[in-house]
C-alpha positions in Angstrom: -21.9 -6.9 -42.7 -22.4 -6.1 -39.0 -20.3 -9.2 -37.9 -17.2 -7.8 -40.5 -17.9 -4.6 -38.6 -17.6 -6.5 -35.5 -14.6 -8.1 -35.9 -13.2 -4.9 -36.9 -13.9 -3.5 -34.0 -11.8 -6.1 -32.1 -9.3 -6.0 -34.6 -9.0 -2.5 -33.2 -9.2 -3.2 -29.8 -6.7 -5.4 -29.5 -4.2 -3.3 -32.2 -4.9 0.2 -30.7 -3.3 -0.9 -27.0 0.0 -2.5 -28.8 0.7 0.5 -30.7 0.3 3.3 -27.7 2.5 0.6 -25.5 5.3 0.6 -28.0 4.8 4.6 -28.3 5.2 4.7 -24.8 8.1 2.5 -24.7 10.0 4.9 -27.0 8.9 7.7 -25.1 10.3 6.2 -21.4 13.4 5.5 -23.0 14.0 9.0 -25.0 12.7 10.5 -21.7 15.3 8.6 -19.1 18.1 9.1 -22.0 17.2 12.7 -22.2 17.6 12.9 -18.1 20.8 11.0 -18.2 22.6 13.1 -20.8 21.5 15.9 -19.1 22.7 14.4 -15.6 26.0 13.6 -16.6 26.9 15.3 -19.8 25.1 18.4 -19.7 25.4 19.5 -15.7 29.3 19.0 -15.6 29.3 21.5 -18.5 27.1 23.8 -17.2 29.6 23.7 -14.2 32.7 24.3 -15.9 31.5 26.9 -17.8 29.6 28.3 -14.8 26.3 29.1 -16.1 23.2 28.2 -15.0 22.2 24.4 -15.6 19.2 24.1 -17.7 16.8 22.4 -15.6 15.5 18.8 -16.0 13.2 18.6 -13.3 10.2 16.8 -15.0 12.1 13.8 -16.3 11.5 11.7 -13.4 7.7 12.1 -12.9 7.5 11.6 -16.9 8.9 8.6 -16.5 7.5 7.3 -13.7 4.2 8.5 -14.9 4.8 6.7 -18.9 6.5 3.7 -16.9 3.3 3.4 -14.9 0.7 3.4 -18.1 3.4 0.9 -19.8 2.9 -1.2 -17.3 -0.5 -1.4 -17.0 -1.6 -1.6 -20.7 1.4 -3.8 -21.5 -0.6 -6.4 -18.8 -3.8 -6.2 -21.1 -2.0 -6.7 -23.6 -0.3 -9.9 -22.2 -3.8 -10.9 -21.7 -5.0 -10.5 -25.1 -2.2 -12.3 -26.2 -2.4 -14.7 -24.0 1.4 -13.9 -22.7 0.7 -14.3 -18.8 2.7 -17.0 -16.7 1.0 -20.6 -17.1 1.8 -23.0 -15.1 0.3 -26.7 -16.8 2.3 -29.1 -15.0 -1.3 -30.7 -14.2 -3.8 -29.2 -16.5 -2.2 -31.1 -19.5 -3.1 -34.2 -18.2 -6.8 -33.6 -17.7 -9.0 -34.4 -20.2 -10.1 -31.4 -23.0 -13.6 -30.8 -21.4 -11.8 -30.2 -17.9 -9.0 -27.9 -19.4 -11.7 -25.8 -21.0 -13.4 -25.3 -17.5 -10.3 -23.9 -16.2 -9.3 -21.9 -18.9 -12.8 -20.5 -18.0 -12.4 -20.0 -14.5 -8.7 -18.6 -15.0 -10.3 -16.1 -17.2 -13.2 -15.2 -15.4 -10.9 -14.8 -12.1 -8.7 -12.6 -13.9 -11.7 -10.5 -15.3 -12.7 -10.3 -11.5 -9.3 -9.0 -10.5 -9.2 -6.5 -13.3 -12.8 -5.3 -12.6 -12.3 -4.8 -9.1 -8.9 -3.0 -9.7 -10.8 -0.7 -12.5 -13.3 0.4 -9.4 -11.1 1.1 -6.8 -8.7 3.0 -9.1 -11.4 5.1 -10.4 -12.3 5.8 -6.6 -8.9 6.8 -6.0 -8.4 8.7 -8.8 -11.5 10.4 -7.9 -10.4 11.2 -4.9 -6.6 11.9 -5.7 -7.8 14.3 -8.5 -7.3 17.5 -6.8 -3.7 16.8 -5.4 -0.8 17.8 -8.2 2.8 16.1 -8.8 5.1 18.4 -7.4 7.4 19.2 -10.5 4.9 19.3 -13.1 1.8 19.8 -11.5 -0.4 17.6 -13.4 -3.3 15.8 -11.7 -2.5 12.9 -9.4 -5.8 11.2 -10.7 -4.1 10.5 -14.7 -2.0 7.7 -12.3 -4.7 6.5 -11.4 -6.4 6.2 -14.7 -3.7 4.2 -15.9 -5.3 1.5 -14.0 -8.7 2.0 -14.4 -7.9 1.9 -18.3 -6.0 -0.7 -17.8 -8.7 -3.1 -15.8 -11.0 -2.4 -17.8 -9.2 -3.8 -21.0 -7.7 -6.7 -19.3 -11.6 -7.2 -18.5 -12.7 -7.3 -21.8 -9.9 -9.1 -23.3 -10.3 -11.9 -20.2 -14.2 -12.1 -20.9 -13.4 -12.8 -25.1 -10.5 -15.5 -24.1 -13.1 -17.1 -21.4 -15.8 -17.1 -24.4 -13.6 -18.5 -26.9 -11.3 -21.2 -25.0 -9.7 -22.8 -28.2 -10.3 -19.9 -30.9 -8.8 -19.8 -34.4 -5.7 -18.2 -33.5 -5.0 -19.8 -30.0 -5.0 -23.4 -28.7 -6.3 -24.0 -24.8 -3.3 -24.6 -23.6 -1.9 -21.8 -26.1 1.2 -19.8 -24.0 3.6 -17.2 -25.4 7.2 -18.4 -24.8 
């Protein structure tokens, strides 16, 4: 039972992550539609019928800010998929024992990366926390979290590919084209 829970639990991990990136794909692109229409439909209107232009101010930092979190879950992601660049112009020649090795090590280096990244982040989101974007005015520190949440899945999908190097689903030399 526990190990059904278990897998579960990954199951969950892994699908939580892909559905808030594609929700915050939908949300970058209604947000930088929005501020287009706006931009050009909406202001040259407002103009010619010389009212006041309804302001779109907080597009931009929305979808910088969404842009941001998309990136850096969408990179876990890639790494739980196993999507990342691979170059095996050598690798495939080794022999099986010697590709496992460096599918290790390739993991565990990129679980290194995305631990030290998660650190520093939550350092500087620490210390950015009290500064505000200018048009919205939310804390400067959810930027930073984007990484910190963002290193810290890459971590633990990077530690699960470097403990299963040829698992059910994926090969060692298994890569996303």
């Amino acid at each position: 039972m526990a190990l059904h829970g278990g897998a579960q639990a990954v199951r969950a991990a892994l699908a939580i992550p892909k559905i808030l990136t594609g929700g915050l794909v939908l949300l970058a692109i209604g947000t930088m539609l929005y501020g287009v229409f706006m931009r050009y439909v909406m202001l040259p209107i407002t103009d010619w019928l010389d009212v006041d232009p309804v302001n779109f101010f907080w597009v931009e930092e929305v979808g910088e800010t969404t842009l941001i979190w998309l990136t850096l879950i969408g990179a876990a992601v890639a790494v739980a998929e196993r999507g990342h660049f691979t170059l095996t112009v050598l690798t495939h020649h080794l022999p099986v024992r010697a590709q496992r090795i460096i599918h290790v090590a390739n993991n565990l280096l990129i679980a290194a990366f995305s631990v030290l990244v998660a650190w520093l982040c939550l350092k500087l989101a620490i210390l950015n926390s009290m500064l505000t974007s200018p048009a919205l005015e939310f804390s400067l520190g959810w930027l930073y979290a984007s990484a910190i949440v963002g290193g810290v899945l890459m971590t633990f999908y990077a530690l699960r590919a470097a403990s299963n190097p040829a698992g059910p689903e994926h090969d060692i030399m298994d890569v996303r084209e």
